[in-house]
C-alpha positions, -999 to +999 in steps of 0.1 A: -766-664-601-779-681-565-797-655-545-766-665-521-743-649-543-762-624-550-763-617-508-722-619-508-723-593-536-742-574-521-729-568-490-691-568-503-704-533-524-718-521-492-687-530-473-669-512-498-690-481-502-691-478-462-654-481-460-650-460-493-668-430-490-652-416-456-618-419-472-630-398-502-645-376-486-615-370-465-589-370-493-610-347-516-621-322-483-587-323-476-570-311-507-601-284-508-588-269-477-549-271-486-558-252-518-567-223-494-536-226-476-509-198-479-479-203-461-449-179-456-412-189-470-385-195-448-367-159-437-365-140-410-397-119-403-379-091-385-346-093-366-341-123-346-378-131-359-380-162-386-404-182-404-395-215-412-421-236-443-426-270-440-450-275-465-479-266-458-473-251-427-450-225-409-431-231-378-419-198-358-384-193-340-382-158-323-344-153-305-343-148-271-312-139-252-283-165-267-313-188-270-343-197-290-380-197-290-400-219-311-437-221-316-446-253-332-430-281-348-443-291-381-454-319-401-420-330-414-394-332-388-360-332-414-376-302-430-378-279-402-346-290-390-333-284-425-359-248-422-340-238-386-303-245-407-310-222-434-317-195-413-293-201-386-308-218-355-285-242-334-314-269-324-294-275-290-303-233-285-338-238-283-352-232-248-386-236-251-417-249-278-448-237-273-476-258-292-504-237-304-520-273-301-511-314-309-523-320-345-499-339-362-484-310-386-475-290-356-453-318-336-430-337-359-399-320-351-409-317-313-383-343-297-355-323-313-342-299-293-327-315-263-327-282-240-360-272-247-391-274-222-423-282-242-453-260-236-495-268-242-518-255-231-536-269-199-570-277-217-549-295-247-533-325-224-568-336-226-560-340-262-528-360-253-546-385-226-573-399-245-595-376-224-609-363-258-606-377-291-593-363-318-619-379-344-640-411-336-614-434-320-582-410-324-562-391-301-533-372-306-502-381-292-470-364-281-442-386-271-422-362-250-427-346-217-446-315-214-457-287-190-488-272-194-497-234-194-529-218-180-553-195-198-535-160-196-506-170-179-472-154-189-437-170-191-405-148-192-383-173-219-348-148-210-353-112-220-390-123-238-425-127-226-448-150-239-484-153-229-513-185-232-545-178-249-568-203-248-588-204-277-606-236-281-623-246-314-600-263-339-591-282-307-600-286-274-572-268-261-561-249-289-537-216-277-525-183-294-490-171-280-486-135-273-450-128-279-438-095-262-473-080-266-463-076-306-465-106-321-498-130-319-489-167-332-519-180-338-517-219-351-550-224-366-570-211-343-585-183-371-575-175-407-564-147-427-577-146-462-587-116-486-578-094-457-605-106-434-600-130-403-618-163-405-625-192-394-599-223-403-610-249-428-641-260-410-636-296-423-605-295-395-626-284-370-634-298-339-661-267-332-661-245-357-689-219-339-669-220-306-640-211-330-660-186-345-672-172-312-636-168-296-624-155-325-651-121-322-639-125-281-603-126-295-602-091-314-614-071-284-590-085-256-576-051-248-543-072-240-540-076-272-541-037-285-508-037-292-507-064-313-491-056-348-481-084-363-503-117-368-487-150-375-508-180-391-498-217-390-511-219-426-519-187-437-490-168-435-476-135-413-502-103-420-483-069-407-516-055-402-531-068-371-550-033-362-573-031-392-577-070-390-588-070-359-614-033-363-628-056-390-640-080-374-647-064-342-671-039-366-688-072-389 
């Protein structure tokens, strides 16, 4: 063979490897961290509370008033719409969707309910403008309008209060929702595995040590003392938010 074709050759394999390699390493990190996933089945949670699975990832609807609340939207937009069916949720009642952040498993569904006002956070639109990128050349991208919500600030949705914590590290503007000073929705902003609170899969990280850090912040917000409930995008619902959180406040 000339040394020409031996150049060609050459370069295709490195063309290959370089193009290669990132999309194994993406594929086999990925199904490493969706191994660790643990989402809950669709059902209600607790009266007028429900969980809706798409996947590998749980959507929220809490009732308030005649309406609904939803917290997230999914990967798959015809399975949480089949999801809110099954458990009884009129789309057209839905009065507000709070985004724990713009990923694309948490927005598919998010141009569905026609009454609804869409809620980030105000650090996330930076996710949504091209301000920050998602990964290399990516942004994400929500194709409806939105409002944004301030660090601590608290909405009245009807007869329920829901408040905005900021708590950057799997994105930019990533947000936990305090629902009626009860329930904490907390995308994947931490996780909850063998009865500890965690980091999320690291390989979705943005910032896993700023994650880490709010995280050990998040547990000792005295706001948050009355939390009982925890509810994960990807990890399930854990009843036991009090000894969750004196564990890792006492690591």
């Amino acid at each position: 063979m000339r040394r020409g074709g031996k150049i060609a050759i050459a370069a295709i394999v490195a063309v290959v490897l370089v193009l290669g390699l990132p999309v194994w390493w993406f594929m086999y990190s990925s199904k490493k961290a969706f191994k660790t996933f643990t989402p809950r089945d669709t059902g209600e949670i607790g009266e007028g509370f429900f969980a809706v699975r798409d996947d590998t990832v749980n959507v929220y609807v809490a009732r308030a008033g005649d309406g609904y609340i939803l917290f997230d939207a999914g990967a798959k937009a015809d399975a949480v719409m089949m999801g809110l069916e099954s458990v009884g949720v009129d789309p057209a009642k839905v009065t507000a969707v709070f985004l724990t952040h713009t990923d694309f498993d948490h927005v598919a569904a998010v141009g569905k309910f026609p009454n609804a006002t869409v809620y980030i956070s105000e650090s996330e639109a930076a996710m949504v403008n091209g301000k920050v990128k998602r990964a290399l050349f990516f942004s994400n991208a929500l194709k409806v309008p939105y409002k944004t919500i301030r660090d601590g600030e608290t909405l009245r949705v009807d007869d329920r209060s829901v408040t905005a914590i900021v708590t950057p590290g799997h994105t930019a503007g990533s947000a936990c929702y305090l629902l009626d000073s009860t329930y904490l929705v907390t995308g994947d902003n931490l996780s909850v595995v063998d009865g500890k609170i965690g980091h999320f899969a690291e390989f979705f990280n943005m910032d896993t040590g700023e994650q880490e850090r709010v995280i050990d912040a998040l547990v000792k917000r005295p706001e948050l003392s009355g939390v009982t409930t925890l509810l994960t995008a990807h990890y399930g619902v854990s009843t036991d938010a009090k000894h969750l959180f004196a564990e890792r406040a006492g690591r």
